[in-house]
ROROSE-830002 format. One record per residue: residue number from 1; residue in one letter; chain; z, x, y of N, C-alpha, C, O in turn. Coordinates in pm, whole numbers, plus 50000, padded with zeros to 5 digits. Layout:
<rec NUM, "A", "A", <Z, X, Y>, <Z, X, Y>, <Z, X, Y>, <Z, X, Y>>
...
END
This chain:
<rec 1, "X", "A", <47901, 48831, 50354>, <47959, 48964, 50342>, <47863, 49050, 50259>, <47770, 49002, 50196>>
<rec 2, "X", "A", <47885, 49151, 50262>, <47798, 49246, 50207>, <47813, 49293, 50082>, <47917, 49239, 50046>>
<rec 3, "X", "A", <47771, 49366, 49983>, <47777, 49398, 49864>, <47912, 49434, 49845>, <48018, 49387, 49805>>
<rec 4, "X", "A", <47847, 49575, 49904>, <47970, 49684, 49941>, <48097, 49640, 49993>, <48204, 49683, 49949>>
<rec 5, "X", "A", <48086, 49534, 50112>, <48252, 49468, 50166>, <48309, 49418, 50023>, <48420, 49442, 49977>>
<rec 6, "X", "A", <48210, 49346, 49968>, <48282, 49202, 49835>, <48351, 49301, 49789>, <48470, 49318, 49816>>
<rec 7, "X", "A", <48265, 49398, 49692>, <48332, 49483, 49653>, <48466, 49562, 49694>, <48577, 49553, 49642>>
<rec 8, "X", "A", <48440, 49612, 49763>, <48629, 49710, 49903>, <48729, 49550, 49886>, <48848, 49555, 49855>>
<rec 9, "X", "A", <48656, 49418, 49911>, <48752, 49320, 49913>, <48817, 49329, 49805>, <48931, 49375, 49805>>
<rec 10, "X", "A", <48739, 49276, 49665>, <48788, 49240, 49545>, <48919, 49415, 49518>, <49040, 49402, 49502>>
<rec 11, "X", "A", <48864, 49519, 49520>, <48945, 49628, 49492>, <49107, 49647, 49548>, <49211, 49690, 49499>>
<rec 12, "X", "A", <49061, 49585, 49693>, <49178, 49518, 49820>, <49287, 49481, 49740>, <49403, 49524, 49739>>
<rec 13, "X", "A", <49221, 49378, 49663>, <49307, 49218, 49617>, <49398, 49332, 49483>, <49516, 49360, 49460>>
<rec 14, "X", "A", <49286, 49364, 49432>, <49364, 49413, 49251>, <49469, 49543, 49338>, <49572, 49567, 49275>>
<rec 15, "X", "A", <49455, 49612, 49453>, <49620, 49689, 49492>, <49722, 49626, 49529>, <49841, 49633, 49496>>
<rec 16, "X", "A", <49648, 49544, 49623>, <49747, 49444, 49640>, <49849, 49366, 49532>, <49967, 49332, 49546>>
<rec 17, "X", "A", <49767, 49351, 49432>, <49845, 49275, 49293>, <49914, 49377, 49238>, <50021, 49361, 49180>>
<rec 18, "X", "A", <49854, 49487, 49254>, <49966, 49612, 49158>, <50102, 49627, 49263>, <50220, 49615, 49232>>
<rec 19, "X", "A", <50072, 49642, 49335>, <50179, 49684, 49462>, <50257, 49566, 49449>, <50371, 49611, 49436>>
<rec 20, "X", "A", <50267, 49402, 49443>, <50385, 49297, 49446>, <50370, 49292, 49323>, <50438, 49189, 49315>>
<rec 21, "X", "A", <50331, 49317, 49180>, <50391, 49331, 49075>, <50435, 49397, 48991>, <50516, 49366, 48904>>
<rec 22, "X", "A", <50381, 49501, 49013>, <50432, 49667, 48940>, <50521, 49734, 49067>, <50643, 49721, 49083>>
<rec 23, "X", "A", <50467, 49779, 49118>, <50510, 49896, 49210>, <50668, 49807, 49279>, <50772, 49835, 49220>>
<rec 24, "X", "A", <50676, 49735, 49366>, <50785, 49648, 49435>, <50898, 49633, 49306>, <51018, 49663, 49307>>
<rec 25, "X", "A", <50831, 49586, 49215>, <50961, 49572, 49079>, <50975, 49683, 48996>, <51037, 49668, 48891>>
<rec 26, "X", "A", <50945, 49755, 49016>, <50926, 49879, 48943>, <51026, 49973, 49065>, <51108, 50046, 49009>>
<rec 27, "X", "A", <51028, 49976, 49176>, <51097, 50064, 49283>, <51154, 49984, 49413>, <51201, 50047, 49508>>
<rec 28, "X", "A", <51149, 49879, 49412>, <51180, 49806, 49504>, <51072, 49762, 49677>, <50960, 49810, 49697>>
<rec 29, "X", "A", <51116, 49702, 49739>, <51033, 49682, 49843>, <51050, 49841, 49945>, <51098, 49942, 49894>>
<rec 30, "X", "A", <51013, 49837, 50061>, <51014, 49897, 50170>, <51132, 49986, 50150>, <51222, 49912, 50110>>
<rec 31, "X", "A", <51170, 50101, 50158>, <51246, 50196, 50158>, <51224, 50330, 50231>, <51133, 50339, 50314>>
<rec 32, "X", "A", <51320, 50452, 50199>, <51276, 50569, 50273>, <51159, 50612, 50213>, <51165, 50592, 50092>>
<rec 33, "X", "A", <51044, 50670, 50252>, <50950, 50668, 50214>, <50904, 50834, 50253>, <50869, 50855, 50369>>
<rec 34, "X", "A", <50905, 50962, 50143>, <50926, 51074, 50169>, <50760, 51148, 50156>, <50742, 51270, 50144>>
<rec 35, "X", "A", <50641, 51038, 50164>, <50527, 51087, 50228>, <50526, 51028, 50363>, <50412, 51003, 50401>>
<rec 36, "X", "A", <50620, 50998, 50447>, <50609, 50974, 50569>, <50722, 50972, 50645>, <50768, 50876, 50706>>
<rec 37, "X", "A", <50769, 51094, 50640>, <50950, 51100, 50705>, <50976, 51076, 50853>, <50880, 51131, 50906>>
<rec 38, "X", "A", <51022, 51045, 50912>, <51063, 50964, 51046>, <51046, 51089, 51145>, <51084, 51206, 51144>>
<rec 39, "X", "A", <50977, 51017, 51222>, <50885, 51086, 51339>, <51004, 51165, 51416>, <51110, 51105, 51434>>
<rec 40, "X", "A", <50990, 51302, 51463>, <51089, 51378, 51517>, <51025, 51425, 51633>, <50929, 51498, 51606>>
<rec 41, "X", "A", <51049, 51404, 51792>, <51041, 51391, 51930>, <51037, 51564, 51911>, <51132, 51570, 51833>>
<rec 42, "X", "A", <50996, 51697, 51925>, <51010, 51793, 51943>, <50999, 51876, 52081>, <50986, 51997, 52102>>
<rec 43, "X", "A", <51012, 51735, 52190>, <51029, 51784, 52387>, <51155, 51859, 52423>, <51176, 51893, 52539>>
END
């Protein structure tokens, strides 16, 4: 792998760790999510 990938990997891993230990217990898992509000058909 490349410098640059190791690196994007390792950075990968440490959101990943914030997101199932801070963020998930801190607000819970999967919910309504109001930067991405449910797609509306406008035909």
């Amino acid at each position: 792998m490349s410098i640059r990938g190791e690196e994007w990997s390792q950075f990968a891993d440490e959101v990943l760790q914030h997101i199932e230990v801070y963020t998930v217990t801190q607000y819970g898992d999967k919910g309504p999510d109001p930067a991405f509000p449910p797609h509306r058909d406008h035909t």
